[in-house]
N, C-alpha and C positions, 0 to 999 in steps of 0.2 A: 431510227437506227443511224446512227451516225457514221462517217464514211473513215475507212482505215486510217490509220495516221503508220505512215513507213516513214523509219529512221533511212537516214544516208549514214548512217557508221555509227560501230560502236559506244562512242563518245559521247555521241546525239541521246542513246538511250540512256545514260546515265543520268546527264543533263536534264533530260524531259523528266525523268522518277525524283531529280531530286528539288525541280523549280514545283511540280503539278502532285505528288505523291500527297500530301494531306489535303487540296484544294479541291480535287476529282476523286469521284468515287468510283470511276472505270473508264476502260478507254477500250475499243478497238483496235487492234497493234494488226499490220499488216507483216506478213512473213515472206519471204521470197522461197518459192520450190530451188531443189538442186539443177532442173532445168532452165532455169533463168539467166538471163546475161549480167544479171545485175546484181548478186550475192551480196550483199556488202554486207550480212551479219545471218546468225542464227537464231533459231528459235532459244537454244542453248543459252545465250547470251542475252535475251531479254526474258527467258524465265530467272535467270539467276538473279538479275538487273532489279526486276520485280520482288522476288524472295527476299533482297537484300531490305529493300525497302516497305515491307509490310503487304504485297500487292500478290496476287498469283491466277492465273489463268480459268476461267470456268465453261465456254464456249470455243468450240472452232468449226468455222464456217468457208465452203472453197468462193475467194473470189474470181479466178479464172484459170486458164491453162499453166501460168506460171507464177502463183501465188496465192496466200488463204489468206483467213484472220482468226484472230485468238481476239475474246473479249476477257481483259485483264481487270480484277478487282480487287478494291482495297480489303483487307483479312478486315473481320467484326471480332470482338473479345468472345470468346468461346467456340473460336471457329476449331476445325477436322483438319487433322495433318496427316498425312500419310506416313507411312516408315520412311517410304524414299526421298519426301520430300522432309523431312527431319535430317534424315542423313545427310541428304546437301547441303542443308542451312547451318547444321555442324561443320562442313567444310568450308565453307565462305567465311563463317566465323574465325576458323585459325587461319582465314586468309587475311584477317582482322577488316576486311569489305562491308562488315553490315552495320548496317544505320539503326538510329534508334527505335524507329518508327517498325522497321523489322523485327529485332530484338522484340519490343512491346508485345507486337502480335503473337512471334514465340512463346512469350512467358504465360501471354493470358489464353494459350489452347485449350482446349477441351483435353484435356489428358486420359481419361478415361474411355472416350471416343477414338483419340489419336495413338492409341497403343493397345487399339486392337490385334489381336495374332491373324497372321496369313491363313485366304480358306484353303483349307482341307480338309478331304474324306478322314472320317476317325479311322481307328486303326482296324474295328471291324468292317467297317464300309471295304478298305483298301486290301483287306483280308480276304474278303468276298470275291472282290471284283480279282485280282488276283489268280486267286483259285479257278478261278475261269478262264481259259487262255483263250478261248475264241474269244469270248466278252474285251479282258480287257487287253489283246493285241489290236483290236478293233479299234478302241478309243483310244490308245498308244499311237495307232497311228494317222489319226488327226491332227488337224494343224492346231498348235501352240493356242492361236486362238479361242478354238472351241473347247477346248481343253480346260483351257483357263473361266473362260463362260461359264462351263457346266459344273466346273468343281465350283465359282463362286454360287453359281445356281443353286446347289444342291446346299452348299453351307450356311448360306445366309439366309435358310428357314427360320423365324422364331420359335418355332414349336419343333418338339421332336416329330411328333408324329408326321410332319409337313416333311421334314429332312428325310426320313424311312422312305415317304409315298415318292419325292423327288430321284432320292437315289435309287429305288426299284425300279421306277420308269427308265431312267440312264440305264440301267444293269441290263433291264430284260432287252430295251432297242439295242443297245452295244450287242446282245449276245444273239440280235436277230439280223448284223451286220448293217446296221439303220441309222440314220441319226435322227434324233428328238423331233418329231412333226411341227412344230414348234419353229425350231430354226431349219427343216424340211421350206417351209412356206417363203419364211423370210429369203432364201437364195434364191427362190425360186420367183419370187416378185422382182429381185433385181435382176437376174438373167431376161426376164420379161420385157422389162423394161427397157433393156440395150438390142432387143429385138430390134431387126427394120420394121418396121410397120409399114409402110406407103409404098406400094406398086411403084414399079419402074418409069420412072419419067415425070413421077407427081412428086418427088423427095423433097424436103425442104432441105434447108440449105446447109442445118447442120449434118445430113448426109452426106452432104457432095462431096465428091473424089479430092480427096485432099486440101481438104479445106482446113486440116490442122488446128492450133488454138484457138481460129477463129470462130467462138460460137456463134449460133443460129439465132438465139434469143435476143443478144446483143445488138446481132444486124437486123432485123424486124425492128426494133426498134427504132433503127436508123430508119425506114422503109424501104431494107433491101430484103423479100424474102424466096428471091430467084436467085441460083447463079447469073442465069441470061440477065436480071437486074444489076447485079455486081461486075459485068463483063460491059454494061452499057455505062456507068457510072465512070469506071475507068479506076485505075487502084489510087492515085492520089487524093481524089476526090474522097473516098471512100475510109480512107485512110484518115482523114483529116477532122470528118466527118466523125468517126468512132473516137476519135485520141479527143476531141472536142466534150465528148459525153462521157467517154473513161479514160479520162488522164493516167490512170494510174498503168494504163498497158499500154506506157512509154517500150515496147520492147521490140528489138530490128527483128525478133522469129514472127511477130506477128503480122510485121511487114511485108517477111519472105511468103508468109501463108497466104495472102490474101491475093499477093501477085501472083504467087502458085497457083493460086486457085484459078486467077482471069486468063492464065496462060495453058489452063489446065495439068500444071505441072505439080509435082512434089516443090516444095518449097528446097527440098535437097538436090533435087533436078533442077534447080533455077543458071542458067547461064549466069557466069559471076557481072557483067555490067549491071543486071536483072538486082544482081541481090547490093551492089555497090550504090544502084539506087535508091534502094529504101531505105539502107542506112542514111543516106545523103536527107530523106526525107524527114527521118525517124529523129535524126540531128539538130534539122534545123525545128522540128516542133519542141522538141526539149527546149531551146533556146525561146520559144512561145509559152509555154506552158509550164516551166520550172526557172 
């Protein structure tokens, strides 16, 4: 797997779609979260970037606390379009933006595939559920997401009979104020999982008190898997040491974290010389490493 490629501007992505967009068949595109110090572009702007140019997104993966990645791919002839990504590609169009190689892939979709209708319950299903006001206030008032889950759930049976056994299972847990066992399980494995698990004083390090973006797996890596390891090291070291193995968390909050951490502070509790000098540190490895 190949390691993200993050633009520095706008401009940069246009550039790279229009020098690499027939010569590669995918790439890794690194995102910046809204939490980052370092925004210089949106996801917005390199899916459009992509669209323009025949290319569109099929993977996203978290790289760390202040950023992910999308693996972007070149469209194949008879590829699936969405309504919404149609719609877009219509508007970029009378922005008069899209490339040939865009255009291409437009023309040669799967049209039959790509202009499938939105799922919904039929109008007996929604008749049903309806007439039901415990049943369906109950699944009214779940979140948008499961909402949407379950109505594709339920529609994208091939067989009828598979849609009926779907939709009575929905019908009767809604009317027994329940949700689906099914995604019962699945919330119930992630709440599990952000359990503490480790007795007090055995934590590893992605617990410790304010340790912030800095994860746990990252620093193990490095061979820190104590705070007391991380407080013996000292935050430069440690610092230099990470930005050394992931360049790409060039960022001064991770700075502020790690010194939080050796001070045992909130990285927002940092005395300001405290956080003057990470940036000072954070500066001069850009000037190394970029």
């Amino acid at each position: 797997m190949s390691e993200p490629l993050f633009f520095k501007s706008k401009s940069e992505i246009k550039n790279w779609f229009k020098k690499n967009h027939k010569k590669l068949n995918e790439q890794w595109v690194g995102i910046y979260k809204k939490n980052s110090t370092e925004v210089l572009y949106s996801v917005a702007d390199v899916n459009d970037t992509a669209l323009c140019f025949g290319w569109t997104a099929i993977v996203v993966k978290s790289v760390d606390y202040y950023s992910y990645k999308m693996l972007y791919r070149r469209r194949k002839e008879k590829s699936t379009w969405s309504l919404k990504t149609t719609k877009r590609f219509l508007e970029l169009k009378k922005q008069k933006i899209v490339q040939p190689q865009g255009q291409w892939a437009f023309d040669q979709r799967d049209l039959k595939k790509s202009e499938q209708k939105k799922y919904e319950f039929t109008s007996s299903q929604l008749q049903k559920f309806k007439k039901n006001k415990k049943a369906w206030s109950f699944f009214e008032a779940q979140t948008t997401s499961y909402k949407k889950y379950m109505i594709q759930w339920v529609s994208s049976a091939v067989q009828e009979k598979t849609k009926d056994q779907r939709f009575n299972e929905l019908f009767t847990d809604s009317k027994n104020q329940t949700k689906l066992l099914r995604v019962l399980n699945a919330q119930n494995k992630i709440i599990e999982s952000k359990k503490n698990k480790y007795p007090i004083g055995q934590t590893p390090i992605e617990e410790a008190k304010n340790l912030g973006p800095a994860t746990g797996s990252e620093l193990r890596t490095l061979g820190i898997d104590t705070v007391e390891k991380l407080k013996s090291f000292g935050f430069e070291k440690v610092i230099t040491m990470w930005i050394g193995h992931y360049p790409h968390r060039l960022h001064t909050m991770v700075g502020y974290a790690l010194m939080g951490a050796i001070h045992d502070l909130s990285h927002r509790d940092l005395d300001p010389e405290y956080k003057a000098e990470a940036k000072n540190v954070i500066r001069e490895l850009k000037l190394d490493f970029r």
